[in-house]
C-alpha positions in Angstrom: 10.8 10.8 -13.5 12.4 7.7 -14.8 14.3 6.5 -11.9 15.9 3.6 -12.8 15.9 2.1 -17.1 12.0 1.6 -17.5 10.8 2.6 -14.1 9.1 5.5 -13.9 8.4 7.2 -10.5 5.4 9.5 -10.7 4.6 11.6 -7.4 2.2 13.8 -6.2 0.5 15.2 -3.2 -1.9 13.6 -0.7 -2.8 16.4 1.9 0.4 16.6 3.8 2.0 13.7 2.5 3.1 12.3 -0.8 2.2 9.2 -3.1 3.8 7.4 -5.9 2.6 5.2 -9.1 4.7 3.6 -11.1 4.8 3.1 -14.6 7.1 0.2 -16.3 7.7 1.6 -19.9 8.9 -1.5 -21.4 9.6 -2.1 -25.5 6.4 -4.4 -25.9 4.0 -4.0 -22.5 3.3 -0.6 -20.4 2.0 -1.7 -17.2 1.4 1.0 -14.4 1.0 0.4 -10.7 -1.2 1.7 -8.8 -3.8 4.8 -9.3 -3.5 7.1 -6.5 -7.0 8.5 -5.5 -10.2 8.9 -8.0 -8.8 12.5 -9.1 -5.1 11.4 -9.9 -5.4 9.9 -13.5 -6.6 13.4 -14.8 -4.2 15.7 -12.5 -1.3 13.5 -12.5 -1.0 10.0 -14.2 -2.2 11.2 -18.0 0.0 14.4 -17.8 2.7 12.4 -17.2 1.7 10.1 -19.6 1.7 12.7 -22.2 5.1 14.0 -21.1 6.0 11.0 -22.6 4.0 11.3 -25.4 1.9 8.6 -24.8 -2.1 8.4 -23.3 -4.4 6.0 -21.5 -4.8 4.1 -24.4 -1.2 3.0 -24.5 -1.3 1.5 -20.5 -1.6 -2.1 -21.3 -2.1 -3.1 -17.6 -2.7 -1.8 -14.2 -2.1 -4.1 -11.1 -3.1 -2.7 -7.8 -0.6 -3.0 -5.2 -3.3 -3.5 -2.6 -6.8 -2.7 -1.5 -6.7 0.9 -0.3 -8.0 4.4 -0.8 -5.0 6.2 -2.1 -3.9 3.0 -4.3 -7.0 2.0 -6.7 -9.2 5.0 -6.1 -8.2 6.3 -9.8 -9.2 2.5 -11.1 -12.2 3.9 -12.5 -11.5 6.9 -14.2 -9.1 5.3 -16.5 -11.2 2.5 -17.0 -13.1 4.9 -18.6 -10.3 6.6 -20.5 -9.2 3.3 -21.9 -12.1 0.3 -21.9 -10.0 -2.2 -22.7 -6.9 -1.4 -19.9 -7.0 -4.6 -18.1 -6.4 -4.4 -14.0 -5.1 -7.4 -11.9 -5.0 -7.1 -7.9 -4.1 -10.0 -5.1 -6.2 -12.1 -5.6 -7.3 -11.6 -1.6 -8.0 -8.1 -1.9 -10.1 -8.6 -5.0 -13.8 -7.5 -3.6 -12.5 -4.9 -1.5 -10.7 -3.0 -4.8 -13.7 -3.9 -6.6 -16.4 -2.4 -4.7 -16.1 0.3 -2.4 -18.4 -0.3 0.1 -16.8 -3.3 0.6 -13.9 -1.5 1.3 -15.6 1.2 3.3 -16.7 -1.8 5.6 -13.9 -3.8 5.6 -10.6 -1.9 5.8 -11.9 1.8 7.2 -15.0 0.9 9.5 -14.8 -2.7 11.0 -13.6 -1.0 14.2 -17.1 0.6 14.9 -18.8 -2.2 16.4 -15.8 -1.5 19.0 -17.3 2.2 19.2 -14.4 4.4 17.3 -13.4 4.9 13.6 -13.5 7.4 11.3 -16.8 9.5 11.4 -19.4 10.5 8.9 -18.1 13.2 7.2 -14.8 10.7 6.8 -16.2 8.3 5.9 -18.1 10.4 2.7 -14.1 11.4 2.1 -12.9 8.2 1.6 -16.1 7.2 -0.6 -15.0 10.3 -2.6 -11.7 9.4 -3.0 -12.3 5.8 -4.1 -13.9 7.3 -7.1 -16.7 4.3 -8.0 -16.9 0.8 -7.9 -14.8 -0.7 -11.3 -14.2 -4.2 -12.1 -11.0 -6.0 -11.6 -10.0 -8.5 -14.9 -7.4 -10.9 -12.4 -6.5 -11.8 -9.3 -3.1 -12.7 -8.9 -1.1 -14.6 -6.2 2.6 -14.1 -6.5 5.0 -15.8 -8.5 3.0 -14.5 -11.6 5.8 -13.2 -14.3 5.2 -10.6 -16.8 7.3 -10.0 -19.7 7.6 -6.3 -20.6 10.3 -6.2 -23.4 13.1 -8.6 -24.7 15.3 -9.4 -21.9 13.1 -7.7 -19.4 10.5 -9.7 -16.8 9.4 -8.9 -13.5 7.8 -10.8 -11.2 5.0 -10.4 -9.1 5.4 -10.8 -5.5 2.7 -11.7 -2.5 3.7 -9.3 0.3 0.8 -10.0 2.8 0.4 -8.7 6.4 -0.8 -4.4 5.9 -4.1 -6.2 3.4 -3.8 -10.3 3.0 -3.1 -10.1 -1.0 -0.7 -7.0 -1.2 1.3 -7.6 -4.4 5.0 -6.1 -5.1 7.3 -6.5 -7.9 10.7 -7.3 -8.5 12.7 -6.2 -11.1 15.5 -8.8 -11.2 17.6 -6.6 -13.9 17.9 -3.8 -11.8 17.7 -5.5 -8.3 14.7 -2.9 -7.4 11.6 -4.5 -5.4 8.7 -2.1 -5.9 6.6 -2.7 -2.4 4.5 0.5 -2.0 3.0 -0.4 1.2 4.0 -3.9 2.4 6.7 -2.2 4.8 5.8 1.0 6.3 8.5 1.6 8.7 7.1 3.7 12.3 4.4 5.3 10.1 4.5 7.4 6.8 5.5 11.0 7.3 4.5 14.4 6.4 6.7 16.5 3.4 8.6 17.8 6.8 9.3 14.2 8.0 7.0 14.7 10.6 5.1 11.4 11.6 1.6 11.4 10.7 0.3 8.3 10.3 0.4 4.8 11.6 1.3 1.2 10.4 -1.5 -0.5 9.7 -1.3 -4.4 9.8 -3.9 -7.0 9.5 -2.1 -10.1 10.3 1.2 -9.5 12.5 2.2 -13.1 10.9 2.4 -12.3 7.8 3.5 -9.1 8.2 6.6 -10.3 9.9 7.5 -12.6 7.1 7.1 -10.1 4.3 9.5 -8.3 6.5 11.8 -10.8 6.7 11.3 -12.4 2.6 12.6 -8.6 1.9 15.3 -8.5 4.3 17.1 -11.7 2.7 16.0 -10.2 -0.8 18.4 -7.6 0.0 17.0 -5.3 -3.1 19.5 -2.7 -4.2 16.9 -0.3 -4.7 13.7 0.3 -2.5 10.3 1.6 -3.9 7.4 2.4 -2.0 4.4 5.0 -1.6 4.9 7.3 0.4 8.9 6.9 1.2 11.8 8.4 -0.7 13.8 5.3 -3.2 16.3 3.8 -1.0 19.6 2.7 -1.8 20.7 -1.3 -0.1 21.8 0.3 3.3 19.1 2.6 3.5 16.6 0.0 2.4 18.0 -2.5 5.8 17.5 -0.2 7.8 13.7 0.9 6.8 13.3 -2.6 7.1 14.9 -3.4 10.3 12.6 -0.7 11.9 9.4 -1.8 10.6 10.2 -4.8 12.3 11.3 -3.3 15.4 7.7 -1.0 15.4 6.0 -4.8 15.1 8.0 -5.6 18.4 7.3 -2.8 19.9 3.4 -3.1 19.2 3.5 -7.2 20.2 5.3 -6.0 23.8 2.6 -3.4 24.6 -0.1 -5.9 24.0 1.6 -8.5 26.0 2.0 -5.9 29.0 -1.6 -5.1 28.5 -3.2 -9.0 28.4 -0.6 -9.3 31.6 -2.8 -6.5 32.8 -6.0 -8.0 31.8 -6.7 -5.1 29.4 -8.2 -6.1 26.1 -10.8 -3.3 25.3 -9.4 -2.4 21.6 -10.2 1.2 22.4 -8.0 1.9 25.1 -5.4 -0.6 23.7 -5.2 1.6 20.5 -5.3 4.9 22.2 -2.1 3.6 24.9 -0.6 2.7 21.6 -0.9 5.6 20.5 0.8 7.7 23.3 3.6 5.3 23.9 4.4 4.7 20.2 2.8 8.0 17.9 1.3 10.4 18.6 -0.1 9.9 15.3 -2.0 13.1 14.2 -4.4 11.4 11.6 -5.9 7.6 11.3 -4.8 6.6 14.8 -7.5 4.0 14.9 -5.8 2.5 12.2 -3.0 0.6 15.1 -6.6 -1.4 16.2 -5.7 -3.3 13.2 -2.0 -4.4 14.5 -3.6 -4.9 17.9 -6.3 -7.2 17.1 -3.6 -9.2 15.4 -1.0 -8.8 18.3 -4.6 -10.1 20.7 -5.3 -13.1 18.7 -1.5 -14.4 18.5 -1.2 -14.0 22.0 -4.6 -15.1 23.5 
């Protein structure tokens, strides 16, 4: 649905969760964020489209939020719906969006070497759901601006710390920052509000400070993935909590060094139990770990 003038919110399931795209239906550009998995252009993006009355050929531009499964898997199948739809990423994330394997490797699997991660038949998932390997036309790096109508430019934003080139945007006319993923609160949550599954942060650092850049943004609307919109109040405190789960994480890894733990494994799974449970991708804390274990080594 059109949730605020131009911005479109479109939703639909991801097992037990949910995930949003958004399309920016401006007078002169239509530029959509974000592709959900390798089967959501056909169930969900071009039906929508055609709600509107439009189809792929009338996307002018896709930029990926960030390199992940459920966020470029779809790149693609429109691709191949519309040959000349040009895609831009973060810079950073750029081979990992563009080749799966890549990604596979990089973001789902680097913990094996440490003897856990997902296993073989999730690992044949996630190859599933990141549909084919698909060129990407620019790497951005924030600060980009992109005009979309007469009176109407948004501007790209670098909100590192869950992958090094996550990209938002903010909509100055509306005072909405669309962030998908670059906060992510105690976890994302099932349809029930159930927690499900964890932050994931590569670098706590940055992290932090995307944190923070968004607290003094003070956005009066909040857009994410897998999150309902939130108003200004509501939008504080989703932030104020993410920051408070990176805390939380940094003083368990402190405790543990004091302890002279530092096997990953065990770190992860003690994060798990004091912080989750988390009922899928608990491996995916390792990542926030590894960051909290460098910082403080």
């Amino acid at each position: 649905m059109e949730i605020l003038p131009g911005i479109h919110r479109i939703e639909s399931d991801l097992g037990p969760r949910f995930m949003c795209q958004y399309l920016l239906f401006g007078e002169e550009r239509r530029v959509l964020v974000d592709t959900g998995i390798a089967g959501t252009p056909e169930r969900v993006i071009l039906p929508y489209l055609q709600s509107l009355g439009l189809g792929a050929g009338d996307l002018d531009e896709v930029i990926i939020s960030h390199a992940d499964l459920d966020h470029c898997g779809g790149n693609r199948a429109l691709k191949e719906r519309n040959p000349s739809l040009r895609i831009s990423c973060g810079e950073p994330d750029r081979p990992y969006v563009e080749s799966n394997q890549t990604m596979l490797a990089g973001l789902y699997c680097w913990t094996e070497p440490y003897g856990f991660g997902p296993d073989e038949a999730a690992r044949e998932a996630i190859l599933r759901d990141l549909g084919g390997d698909c060129p990407v036309d620019a790497g951005l790096r924030g600060g980009e601006t992109l005009r979309l109508g007469p009176g109407w430019r948004v501007e790209i934003l670098h909100l590192p710390g869950h992958t090094p080139g996550h990209l938002g945007l903010w909509d100055a006319r509306s005072g909405a920052a669309i962030i998908i993923d670059a906060a992510l609160e105690r976890g994302i949550y099932d349809r029930e509000g159930r927690r499900l599954i964890p932050p994931r942060y590569f670098d706590a650092a940055a992290y932090e400070r995307t944190l923070r850049f968004l607290l003094a943004l003070r956005p009066r609307h909040l857009l994410t993935a897998h999150y309902p919109p939130m108003d200004e109040r509501e939008a504080e405190g989703f932030l104020r909590r993410s920051l408070e789960f990176v805390g939380s994480m940094r003083d368990l890894v402190r405790s543990s060094l004091r302890e002279g733990t530092t096997d990953l494994e065990e770190l992860t799974a003690r994060a798990d139990a004091r912080l989750g449970p988390y009922p899928q991708s608990a491996f995916e804390l390792a990542a926030g770990i590894r960051a909290h274990l460098a910082e403080l080594s």
